[in-house]
N, C-alpha and C positions, 0 to 999 in steps of 0.2 A: 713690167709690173705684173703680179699675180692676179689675175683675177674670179681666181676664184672663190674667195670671201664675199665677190658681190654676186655672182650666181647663185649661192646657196643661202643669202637674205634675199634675193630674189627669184626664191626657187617657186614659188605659186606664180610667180606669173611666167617663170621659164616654160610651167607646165602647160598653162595655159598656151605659150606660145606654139610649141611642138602638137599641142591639138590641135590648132588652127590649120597648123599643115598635115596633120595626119583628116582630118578632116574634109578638105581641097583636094588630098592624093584622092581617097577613097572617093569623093564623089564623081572625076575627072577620072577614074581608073574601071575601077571593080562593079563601080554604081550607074555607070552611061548606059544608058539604054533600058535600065528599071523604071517602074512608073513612079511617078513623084509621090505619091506615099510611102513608099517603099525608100527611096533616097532620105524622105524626111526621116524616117522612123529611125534609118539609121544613120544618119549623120546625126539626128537627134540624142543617140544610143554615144555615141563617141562623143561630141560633148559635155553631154550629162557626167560623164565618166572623167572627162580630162576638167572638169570642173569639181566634183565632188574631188577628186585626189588632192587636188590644188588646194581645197575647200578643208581636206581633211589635214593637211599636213602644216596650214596657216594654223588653224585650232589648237592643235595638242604641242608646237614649239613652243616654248619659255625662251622667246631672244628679246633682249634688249641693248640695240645697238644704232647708232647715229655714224653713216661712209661721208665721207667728201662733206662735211661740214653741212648735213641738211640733205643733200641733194636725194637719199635713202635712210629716212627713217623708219624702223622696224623696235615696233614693241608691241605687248599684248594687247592695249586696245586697236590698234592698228591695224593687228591682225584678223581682229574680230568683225571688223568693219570691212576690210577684204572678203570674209566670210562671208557678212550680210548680202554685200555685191555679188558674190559667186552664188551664190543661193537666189537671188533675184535674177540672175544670169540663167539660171535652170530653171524656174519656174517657166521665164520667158520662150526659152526654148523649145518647154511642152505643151505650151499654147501655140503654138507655132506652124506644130503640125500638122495640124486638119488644114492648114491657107492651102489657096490656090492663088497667089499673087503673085510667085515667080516659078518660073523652071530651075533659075541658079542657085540650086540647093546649097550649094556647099559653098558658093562666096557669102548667100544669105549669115548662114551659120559662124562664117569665118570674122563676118563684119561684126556680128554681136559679140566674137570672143576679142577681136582686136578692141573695140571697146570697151569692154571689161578689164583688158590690159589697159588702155588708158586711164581707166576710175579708179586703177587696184595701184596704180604709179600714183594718182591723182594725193589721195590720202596717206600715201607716204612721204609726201614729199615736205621738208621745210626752209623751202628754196625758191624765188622764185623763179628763176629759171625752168628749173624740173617741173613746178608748179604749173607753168605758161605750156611745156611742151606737151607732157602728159597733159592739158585741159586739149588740148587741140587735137592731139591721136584719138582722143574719146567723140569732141565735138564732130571731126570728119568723117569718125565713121558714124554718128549719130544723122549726120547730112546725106550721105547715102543711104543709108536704111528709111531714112524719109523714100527717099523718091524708088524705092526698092520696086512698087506696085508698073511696070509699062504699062501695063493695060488701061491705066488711069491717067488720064490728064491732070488732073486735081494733084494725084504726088507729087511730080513733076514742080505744077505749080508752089505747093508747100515746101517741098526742097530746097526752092530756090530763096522763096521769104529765109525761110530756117537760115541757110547759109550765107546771104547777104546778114542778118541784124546778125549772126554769129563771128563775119568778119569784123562787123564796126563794133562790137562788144571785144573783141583781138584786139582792136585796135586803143580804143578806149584802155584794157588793161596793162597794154603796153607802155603807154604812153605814163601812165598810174605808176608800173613796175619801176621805169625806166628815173620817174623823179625819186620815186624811193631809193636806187641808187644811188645820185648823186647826192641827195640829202645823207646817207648813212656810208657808203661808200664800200657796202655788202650788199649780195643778195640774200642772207638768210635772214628769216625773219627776226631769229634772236638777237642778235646784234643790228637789226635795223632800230626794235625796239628801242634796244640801252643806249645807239645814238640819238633818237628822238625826246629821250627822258627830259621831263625840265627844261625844253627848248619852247615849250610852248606850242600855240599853232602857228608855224611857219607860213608864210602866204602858199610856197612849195609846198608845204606837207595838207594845207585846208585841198589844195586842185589834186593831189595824190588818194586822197581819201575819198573825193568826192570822183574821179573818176575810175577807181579802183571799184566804187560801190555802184557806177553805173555800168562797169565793164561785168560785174557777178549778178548786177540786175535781171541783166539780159539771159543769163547761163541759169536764172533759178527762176525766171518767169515773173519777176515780182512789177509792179505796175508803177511808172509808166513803161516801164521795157517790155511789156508782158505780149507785141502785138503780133508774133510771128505764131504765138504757143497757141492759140484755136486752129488756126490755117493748118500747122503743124500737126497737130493730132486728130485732126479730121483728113489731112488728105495723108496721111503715111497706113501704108499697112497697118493693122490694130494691131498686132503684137510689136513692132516698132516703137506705137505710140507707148506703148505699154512701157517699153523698157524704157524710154525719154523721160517718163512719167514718173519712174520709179529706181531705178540704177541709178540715172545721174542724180537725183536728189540725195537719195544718201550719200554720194563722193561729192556733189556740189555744197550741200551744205555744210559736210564736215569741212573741208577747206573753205568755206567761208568763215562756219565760226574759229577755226585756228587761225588764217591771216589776221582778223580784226580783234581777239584775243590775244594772239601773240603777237605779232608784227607789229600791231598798233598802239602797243599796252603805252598808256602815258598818255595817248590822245583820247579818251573814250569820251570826255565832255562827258553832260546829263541829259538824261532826254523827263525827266521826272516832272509832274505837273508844278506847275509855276517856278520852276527853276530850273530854265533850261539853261543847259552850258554848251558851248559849241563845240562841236566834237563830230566823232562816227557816230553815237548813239542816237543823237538829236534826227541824222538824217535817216537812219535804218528804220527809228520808232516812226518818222513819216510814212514812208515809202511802205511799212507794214502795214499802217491802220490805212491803207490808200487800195492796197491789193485786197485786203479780208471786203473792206465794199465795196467795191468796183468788182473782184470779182464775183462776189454771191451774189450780188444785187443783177448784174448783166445773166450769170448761169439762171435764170429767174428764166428766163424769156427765149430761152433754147429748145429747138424742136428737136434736133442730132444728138445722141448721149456723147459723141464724143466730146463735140462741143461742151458740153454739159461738163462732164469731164475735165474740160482743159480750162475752162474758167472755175468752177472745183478746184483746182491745183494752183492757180493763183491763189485762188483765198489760200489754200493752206499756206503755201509760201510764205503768206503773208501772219500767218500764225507762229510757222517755224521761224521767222524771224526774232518773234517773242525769245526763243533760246538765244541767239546769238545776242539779243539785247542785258540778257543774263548776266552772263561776262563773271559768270563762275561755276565752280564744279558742279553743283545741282543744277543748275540750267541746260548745261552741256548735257547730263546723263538724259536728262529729261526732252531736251531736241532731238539725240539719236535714239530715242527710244520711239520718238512719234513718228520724226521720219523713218525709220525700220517700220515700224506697223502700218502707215499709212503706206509705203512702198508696196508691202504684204498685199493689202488691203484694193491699190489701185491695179496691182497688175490681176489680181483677181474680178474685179468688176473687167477690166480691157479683156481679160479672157472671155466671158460671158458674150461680152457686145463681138467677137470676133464668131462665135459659131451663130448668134442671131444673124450678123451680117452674113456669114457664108451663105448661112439658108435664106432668110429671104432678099436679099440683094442690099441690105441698106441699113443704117443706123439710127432711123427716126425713132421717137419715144412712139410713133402707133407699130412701129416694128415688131415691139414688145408685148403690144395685146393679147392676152390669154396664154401667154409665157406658162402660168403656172398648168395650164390643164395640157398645156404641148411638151412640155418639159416639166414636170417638179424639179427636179434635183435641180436643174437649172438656175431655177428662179429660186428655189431656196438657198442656194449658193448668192445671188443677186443680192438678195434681201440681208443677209449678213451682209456683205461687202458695203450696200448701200448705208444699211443703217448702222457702220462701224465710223462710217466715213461723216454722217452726222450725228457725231459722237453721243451714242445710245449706249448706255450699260447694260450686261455686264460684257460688250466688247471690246477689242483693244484700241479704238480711236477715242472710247471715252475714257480708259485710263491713261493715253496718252494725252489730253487735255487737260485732264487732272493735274496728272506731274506734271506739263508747260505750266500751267498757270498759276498752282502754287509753287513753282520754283521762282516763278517772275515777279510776281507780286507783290514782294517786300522788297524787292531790288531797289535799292537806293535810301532805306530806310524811309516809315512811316507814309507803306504804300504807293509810294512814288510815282510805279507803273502801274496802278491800281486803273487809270483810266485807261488804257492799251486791255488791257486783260477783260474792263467792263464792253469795249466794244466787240474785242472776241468774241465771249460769251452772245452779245447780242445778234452779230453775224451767222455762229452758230446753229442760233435758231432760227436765223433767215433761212438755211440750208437746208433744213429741213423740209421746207415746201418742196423745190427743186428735186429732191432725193425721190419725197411719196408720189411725184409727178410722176417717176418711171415705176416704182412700186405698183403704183393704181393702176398703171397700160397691163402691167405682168399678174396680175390679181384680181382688177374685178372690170377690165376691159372685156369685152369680147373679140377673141382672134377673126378674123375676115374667114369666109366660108369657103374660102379656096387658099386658107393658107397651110403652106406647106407643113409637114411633120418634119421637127427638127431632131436632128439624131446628132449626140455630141460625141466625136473622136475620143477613145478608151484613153489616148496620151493626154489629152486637155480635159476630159474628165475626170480623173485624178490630181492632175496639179489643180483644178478648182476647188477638189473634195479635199485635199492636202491644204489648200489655202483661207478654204472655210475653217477648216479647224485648227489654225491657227490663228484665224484672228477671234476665235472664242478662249483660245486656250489663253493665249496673252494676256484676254482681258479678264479671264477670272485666275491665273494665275500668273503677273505681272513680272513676279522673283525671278524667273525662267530666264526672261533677260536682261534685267536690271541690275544682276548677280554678276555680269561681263561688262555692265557700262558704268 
């Protein structure tokens, strides 16, 4: 068999692959014995590069092609969304390099690109097979970069959570996959679909649905699976947490919303007030309005931003859901639009909380005391990120609210999902407190009289100044990417 039809629809992540190990040579060869900024900068310097090429040459192809029935699908939004990933792949990278949390420069670095080859398989896939495998090469390396920090007991610890509820979420979709199977007698989701048509809910296809969506519960933080994702992004490296936080959500939820869009088309049931149907939507529209208060209400009561943070990213979770409840093309444009910005948005705030943590040992909100008169640019960088994140105009979290909520809104006709969208809105502005909680430490706290002068890395102060202006630019200029979704 030829194969080279399928290296060249999978030439970005071929590229990706050969960085990996041009990467691993260099740091193990030319780079031993330089001091670890120097490794960083430039193992940072070859990825950067073997991701922008990757980045550049997904972009500007026109293919539209489907190998092995599903198992590699390539078309232009596909591409664009491998884009988004590579691009969050490099942002991460250059927050990265001010850490002092490992020596192992170049597996660090390698572990971030093998996962990015995970997520960039992830959202090609219409299979689930490829689906299952590519989730796992992204998940394992997502498990190591947790516990990346030795120095830290606490990693170590959150590692272990992460990769236990990551096995029983494996297992749970397994289990999901495997009745799909035998109910359709494919693994591709299109042909799972058109054999489920008109069969109703099968008792098989109700445990296939319902463990399928507790198997992506766990993989997108939403609640009750959400309990590994504090532990998690409080004890992993902050740029780790960052890219957990932000990479896999945009490959998590695009394969979320295409399985239960496509795979499940037939079964959607209503989740719409006073007329529910039994279906996927009935259980996604719970499990949503469950995470938006559970988590704003708990991030309420948090002293650690990261924490702060990681129950933050449940609610959104629980917002993005609102797309996938969509279950049409304006909801879809409108979920990759918010998670790309909120991606944007969170790895920008996780950079911030990484150079306060360098400097003063820790990530409590009195960390942040007098942020603005030790750092401006810092904190000015902060205060977009924060208040994009509850969604303030004219930033891009509040135009990505906008488009969720009015694409979801009418769903089902005559408002339907009108009450899912009224509690949004109101969790929203529960968030808001939480957000000016760390605002107020960086603004009109006063710093302690012995605390250090923060100085931020030229590489990570750039990708925040780059990150800042894009989450302005999004949100007073929206077209920019709405024009590829």
């Amino acid at each position: 068999m030829n194969y080279l039809p399928v290296l060249q629809l999978a030439a970005p992540e071929t590229i990706v692959t050969l960085t990996v190990l041009v990467v691993l040579g260099a740091d193990l060869t030319v780079l031993r014995g330089k001091s670890l900024a120097a490794r960083f900068n430039v193992g940072a310097l070859l990825s950067v590069l073997g991701c922008a090429s990757a980045a550049c040459l997904a972009f500007h192809r026109h293919v539209d092609a489907n190998l092995f029935n599903g198992i590699l699908v390539v078309n232009p939004a596909v591409d664009f969304i491998k884009v988004a990933i590579l691009a969050l792949t490099v942002f991460t990278i250059l927050i990265s390099t001010g850490g002092k949390f490992t020596d192992h420069v170049g597996e660090y670095l390698a572990i971030i690109l093998l996962a990015t080859i995970g997520l960039m398989f992830l959202v090609s896939a219409e299979d689930l097979l490829m689906i299952f495998i590519a989730l796992e090469l992204a998940s394992l390396s997502l498990y190591i970069l947790t516990a990346f920090n030795k120095h830290n007991a606490q990693s170590a610890e959150a590692a272990l959570k992460y990769f236990l509820f990551g096995g029983m979420s494996a297992a749970f979709l397994l289990f999901g996959f495997s009745l799909l199977y035998g109910l359709s007698g494919s693994t591709n989701l299109g042909e799972i679909a058109k054999a489920i048509a008109g069969k109703g809910l099968d008792p098989l296809l109700l445990v296939a649905i319902v463990t399928t969506v507790i198997g992506f519960g766990f993989k997108v933080a939403a609640v009750p699976f959400h309990l590994w994702a504090p532990d998690a992004y409080e004890g992993a490296p902050t740029p780790s947490a960052a890219f957990i936080g932000a990479g896999s959500k945009v490959a998590s939820f695009y394969i979320v919303a295409k399985i239960f869009t496509l795979g499940f088309a037939g079964a959607e049931g209503s989740a719409v007030w006073h007329g529910y149907v039994a279906g996927w939507t009935p259980t996604i529209a719970i499990i949503a309005a469950l995470s938006m208060v559970l988590g704003n209400l708990t991030a309420i009561v948090q002293s650690s931003v990261k924490r702060l943070l990681a129950y933050s990213a449940i609610a959104h979770a629980g917002y993005m859901l609102l797309g996938v409840l969509g279950n049409n093309p304006p909801s879809a444009s409108a979920l990759m639009f918010y998670v790309i910005t909120y991606a944007v948005t969170v790895i920008g705030a996780f950079g911030v909380v990484t150079v306060v943590e360098e400097t003063t040992g820790g990530d409590a909100i009195a960390n942040f005391n007098g942020l603005s008169r030790r750092a401006p640019g810092l904190a000015l960088c902060l205060m977009i990120f924060l208040l994009s994140l509850g969604g303030i105009p004219p930033l891009a979290g509040f135009i990505g609210k906008f488009f969720l909520f009015s694409a979801v809104v009418t769903v089902g006709g005559n408002l339907g999902l009108l009450w899912l969208v009224i509690l949004a809105i109101a969790m929203s502005a529960v968030s808001f407190y939480y957000y000016l909680r760390v605002l107020k430490a960086a603004y009109v706290e006063d710093a302690a009289t012995d605390a250090p002068a923060i100085k931020v890395p030229a590489l990570t102060l750039l990708a925040l100044a780059l990150l800042a202006a894009l989450v302005i630019l999004l949100g007073c200029a929206p077209g920019l990417l709405t024009r590829y979704l």
